[in-house]
C-alpha positions as CSV (number, residue, x, y, z in Angstrom):
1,X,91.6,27.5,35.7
2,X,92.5,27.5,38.9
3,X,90.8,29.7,41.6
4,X,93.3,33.1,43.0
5,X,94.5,33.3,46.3
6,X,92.1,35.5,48.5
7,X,93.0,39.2,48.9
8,X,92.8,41.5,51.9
9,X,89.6,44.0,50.3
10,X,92.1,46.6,51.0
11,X,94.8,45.6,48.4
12,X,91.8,44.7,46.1
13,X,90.2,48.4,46.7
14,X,93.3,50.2,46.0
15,X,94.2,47.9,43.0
16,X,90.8,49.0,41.5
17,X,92.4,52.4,41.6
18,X,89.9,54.0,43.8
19,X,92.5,55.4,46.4
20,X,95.6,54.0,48.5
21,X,96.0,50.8,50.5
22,X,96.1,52.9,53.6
23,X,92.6,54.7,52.4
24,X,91.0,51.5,52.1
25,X,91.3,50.8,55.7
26,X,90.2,53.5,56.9
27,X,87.0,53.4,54.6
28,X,86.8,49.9,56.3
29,X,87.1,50.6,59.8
30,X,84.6,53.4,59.4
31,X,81.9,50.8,58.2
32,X,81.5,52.4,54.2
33,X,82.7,48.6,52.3
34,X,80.2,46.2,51.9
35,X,81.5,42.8,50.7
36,X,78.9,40.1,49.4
37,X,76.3,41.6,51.0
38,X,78.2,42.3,54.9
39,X,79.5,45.1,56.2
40,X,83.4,44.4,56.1
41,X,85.7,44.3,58.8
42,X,89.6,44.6,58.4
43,X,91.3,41.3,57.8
44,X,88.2,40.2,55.3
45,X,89.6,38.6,52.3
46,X,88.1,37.8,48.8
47,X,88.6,38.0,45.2
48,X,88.3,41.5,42.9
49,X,84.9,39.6,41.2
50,X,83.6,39.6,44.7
51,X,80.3,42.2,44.7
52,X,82.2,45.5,46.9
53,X,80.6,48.5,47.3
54,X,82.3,51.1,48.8
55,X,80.4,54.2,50.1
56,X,77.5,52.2,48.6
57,X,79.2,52.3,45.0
58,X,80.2,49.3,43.5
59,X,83.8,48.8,42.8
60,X,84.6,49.7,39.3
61,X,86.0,46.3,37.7
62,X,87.7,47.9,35.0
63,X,91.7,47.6,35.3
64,X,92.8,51.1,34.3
65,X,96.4,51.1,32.6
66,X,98.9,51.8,35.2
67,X,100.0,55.9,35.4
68,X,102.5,57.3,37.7
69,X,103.4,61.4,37.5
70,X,104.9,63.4,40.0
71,X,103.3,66.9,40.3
72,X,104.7,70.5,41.5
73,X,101.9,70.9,44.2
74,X,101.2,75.1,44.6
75,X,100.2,76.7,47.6
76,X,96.6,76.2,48.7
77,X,95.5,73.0,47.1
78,X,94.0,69.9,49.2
79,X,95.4,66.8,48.6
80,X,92.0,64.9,48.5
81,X,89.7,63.4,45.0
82,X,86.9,65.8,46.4
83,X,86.5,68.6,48.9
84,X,82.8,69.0,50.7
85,X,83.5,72.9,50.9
86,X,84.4,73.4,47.6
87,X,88.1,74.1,47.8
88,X,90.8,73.1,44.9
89,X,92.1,70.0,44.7
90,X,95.1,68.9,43.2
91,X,93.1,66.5,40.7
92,X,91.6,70.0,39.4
93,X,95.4,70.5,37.9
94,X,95.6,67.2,36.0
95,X,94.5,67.5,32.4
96,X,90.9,66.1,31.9
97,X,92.2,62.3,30.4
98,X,93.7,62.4,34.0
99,X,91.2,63.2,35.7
100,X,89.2,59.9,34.5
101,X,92.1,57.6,35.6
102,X,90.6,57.8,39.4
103,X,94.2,58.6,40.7
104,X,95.1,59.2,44.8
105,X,98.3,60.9,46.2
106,X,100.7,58.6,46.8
107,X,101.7,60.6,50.6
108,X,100.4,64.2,50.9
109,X,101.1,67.9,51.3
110,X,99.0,69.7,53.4
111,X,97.0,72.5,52.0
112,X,99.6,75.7,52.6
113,X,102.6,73.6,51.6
114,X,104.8,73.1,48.0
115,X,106.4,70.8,45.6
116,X,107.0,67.3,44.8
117,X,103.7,65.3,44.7
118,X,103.1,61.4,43.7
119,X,100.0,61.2,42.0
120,X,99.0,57.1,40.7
121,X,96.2,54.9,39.9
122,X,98.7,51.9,41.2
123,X,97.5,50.8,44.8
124,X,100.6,48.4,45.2
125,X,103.0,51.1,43.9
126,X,101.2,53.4,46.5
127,X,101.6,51.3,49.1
128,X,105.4,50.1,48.6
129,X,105.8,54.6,48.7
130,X,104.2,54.9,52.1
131,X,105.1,52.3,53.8
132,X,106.9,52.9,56.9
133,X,109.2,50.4,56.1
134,X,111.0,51.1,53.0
135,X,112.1,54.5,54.8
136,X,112.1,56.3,51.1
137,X,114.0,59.5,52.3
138,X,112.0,62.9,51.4
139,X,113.8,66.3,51.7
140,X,112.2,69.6,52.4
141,X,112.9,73.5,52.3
142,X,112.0,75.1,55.1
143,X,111.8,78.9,56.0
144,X,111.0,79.3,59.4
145,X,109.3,82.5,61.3
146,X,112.3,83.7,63.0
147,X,115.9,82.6,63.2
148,X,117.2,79.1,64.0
149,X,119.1,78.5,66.6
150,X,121.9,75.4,65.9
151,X,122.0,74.1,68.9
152,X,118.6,72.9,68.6
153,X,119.3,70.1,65.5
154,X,119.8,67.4,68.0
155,X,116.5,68.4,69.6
156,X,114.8,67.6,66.4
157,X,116.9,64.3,65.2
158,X,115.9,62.7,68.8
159,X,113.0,63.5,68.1
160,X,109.3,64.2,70.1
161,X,106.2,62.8,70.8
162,X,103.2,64.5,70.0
163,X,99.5,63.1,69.7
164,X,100.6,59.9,70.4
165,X,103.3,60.0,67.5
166,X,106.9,60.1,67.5
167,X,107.8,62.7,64.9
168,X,111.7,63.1,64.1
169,X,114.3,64.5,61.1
170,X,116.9,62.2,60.1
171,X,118.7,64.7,59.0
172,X,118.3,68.7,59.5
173,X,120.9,71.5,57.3
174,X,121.0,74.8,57.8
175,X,121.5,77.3,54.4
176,X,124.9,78.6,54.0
177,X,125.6,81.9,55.6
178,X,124.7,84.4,52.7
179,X,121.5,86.3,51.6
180,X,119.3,87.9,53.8
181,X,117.0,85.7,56.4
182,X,119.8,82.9,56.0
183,X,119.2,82.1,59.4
184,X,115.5,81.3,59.1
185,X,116.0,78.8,55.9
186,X,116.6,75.0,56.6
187,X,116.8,71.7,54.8
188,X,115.3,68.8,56.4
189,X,115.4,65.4,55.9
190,X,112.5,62.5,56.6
191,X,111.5,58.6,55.9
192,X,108.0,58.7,57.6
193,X,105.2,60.2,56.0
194,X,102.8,61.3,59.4
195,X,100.3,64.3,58.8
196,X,102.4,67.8,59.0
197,X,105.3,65.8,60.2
198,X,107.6,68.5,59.9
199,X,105.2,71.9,61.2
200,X,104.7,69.6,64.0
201,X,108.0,68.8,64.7
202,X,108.9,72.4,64.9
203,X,106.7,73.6,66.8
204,X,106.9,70.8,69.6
205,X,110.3,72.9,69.6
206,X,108.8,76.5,69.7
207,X,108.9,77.6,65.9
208,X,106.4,78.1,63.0
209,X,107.2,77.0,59.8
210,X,106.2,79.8,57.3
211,X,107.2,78.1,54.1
212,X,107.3,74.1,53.5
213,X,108.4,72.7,49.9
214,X,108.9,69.5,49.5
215,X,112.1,68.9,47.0
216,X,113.3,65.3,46.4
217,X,111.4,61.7,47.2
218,X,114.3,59.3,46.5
219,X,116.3,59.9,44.0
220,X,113.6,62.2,42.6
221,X,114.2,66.1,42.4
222,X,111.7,68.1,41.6
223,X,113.5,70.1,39.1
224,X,112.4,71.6,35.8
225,X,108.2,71.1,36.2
226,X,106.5,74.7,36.6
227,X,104.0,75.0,39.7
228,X,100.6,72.8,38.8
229,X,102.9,71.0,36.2
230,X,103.2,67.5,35.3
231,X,105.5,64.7,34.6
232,X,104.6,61.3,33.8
233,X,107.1,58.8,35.0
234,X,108.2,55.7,33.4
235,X,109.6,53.3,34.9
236,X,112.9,53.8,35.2
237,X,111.9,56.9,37.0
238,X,109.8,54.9,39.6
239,X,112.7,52.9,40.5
240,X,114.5,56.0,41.3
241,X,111.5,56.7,43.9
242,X,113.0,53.6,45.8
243,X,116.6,54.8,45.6
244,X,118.2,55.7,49.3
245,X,119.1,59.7,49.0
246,X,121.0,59.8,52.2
């Protein structure tokens, strides 16, 4: 039988279901992935029988069944497989034949914020989600500390650069003119998936975002799961993940 093609360690890392593509790499550059006995460098290839040890733990051989669920993330959980201070993770919400799957968040919400969460053991399936390049379109609720002012939307679709990032919304909505604090409540449209893109992007343009919640990825609305519920996806669902909502 003839011999695979080499893999980049970081495809074969997240493939073992030990966290995403993108988490690889970073476990890479930071020295923790020791490959046949080296410290491995990005760009290393080999093959998944290979002896890897990540943060000087082999890497589990096993290939677990593929599982894909979207979550409806609550307020105050960390989107991380372990917290050093002790703090809740969204893994803690998963039922406990979950839990043993060694999933990752396919792109995350940051501790304070809400809603529609990938979770999956699939590193290629997390990859193809994050990628910059398949621009999968992500909608957000937004309630803001005071009122919006219109006339700064194309302040926030051209877009900023901050920390050496350009952060921008493709597409920005206010709420319709009824109910009180109207003025204060936003939808927002994104592709990119940079660390709290949208805060950031709001307050490069002077305003606090008091409420985040995250509402579509896709073609995927977050509609009828409970906060801390579940749905597994099949996979007619994941192709809707991939769907332009523009």
């Amino acid at each position: 039988m003839p011999e695979q093609e080499p893999q980049r360690l970081q495809k074969i890392i997240a493939n073992a279901g030990l966290c995403s593509r993108r988490e690889a790499e970073a476990l890479i550059r930071d020295g923790k992935v020791r490959h046949n006995g080296k410290i491995a460098e990005l760009g290393d290839k080999g093959q998944p029988d290979d002896a890897i040890f990540v943060n000087k733990k082999p890497l589990p051989t096993e290939t677990a069944r593929p599982v894909t669920l979207i979550l409806n993330k609550p307020k105050g959980f960390l989107c991380t497989n372990s917290d050093p201070h002790g703090g809740q993770t969204v893994f803690d919400l998963l039922p406990a034949d979950l839990q043993r799957q060694r999933m990752f968040c396919a792109g995350r919400l940051d501790k304070d914020s809400e809603g529609l969460l990938i979770l999956t053991n699939d590193g290629d399936l997390a990859h193809r989600l994050t990628h910059p390049s398949n621009q999968i379109v992500k909608r957000y609720r937004v309630v803001l500390h005071r009122d919006f002012n219109k006339a700064d939307i194309p302040k926030l679709l051209n877009g900023v650069e901050d920390e050496g990032e350009f952060l921008q919304a493709e597409k920005v909505i206010p709420a319709p003119e009824v109910g009180e604090g109207h003025a204060r409540r936003l939808e927002v449209h994104l592709h990119h998936g940079k660390k709290r893109e949208v805060r950031r992007l709001f307050e490069a343009n002077r305003y606090f975002v008091k409420k985040l919640v995250r509402v579509q990825i896709g073609q995927m609305v977050l509609k009828g799961i409970p906060k801390g519920g579940i749905k597994i996806l099949a996979r007619k669902d994941i192709e809707r993940l991939f769907l332009n909502s523009r």
